[in-house]
Steps between C-alpha positions, in 0.01 A plus 500: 500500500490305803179407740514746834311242668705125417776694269465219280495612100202334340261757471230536212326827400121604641429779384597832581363732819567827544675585192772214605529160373353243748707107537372254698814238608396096444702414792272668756231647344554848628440813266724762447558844270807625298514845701758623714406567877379887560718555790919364556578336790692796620234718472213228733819529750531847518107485529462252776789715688296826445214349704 
């Protein structure tokens, strides 16, 4: 798993949230979960068209 934030790979386990396992990177501090985004790309385009 890779940081969304820096992308770097040095995370370390906090916890969990939500059911999901929560990693928090060294490089930049950010948090971040193990879950997959609700909505695809395609579909927040199709969305964003629609309005």
């Amino acid at each position: 798993m890779d940081c969304p934030s820096c992308h770097g790979t040095d995370l370390i386990k906090r916890g969990r949230k939500a059911g999901h396992q929560r990693y928090c990177c060294r490089t930049c501090g950010r948090y971040s979960t193990d879950s997959q985004p609700r909505f695809s790309a395609k579909t927040k385009a199709m969305a964003i068209e629609m309005y």
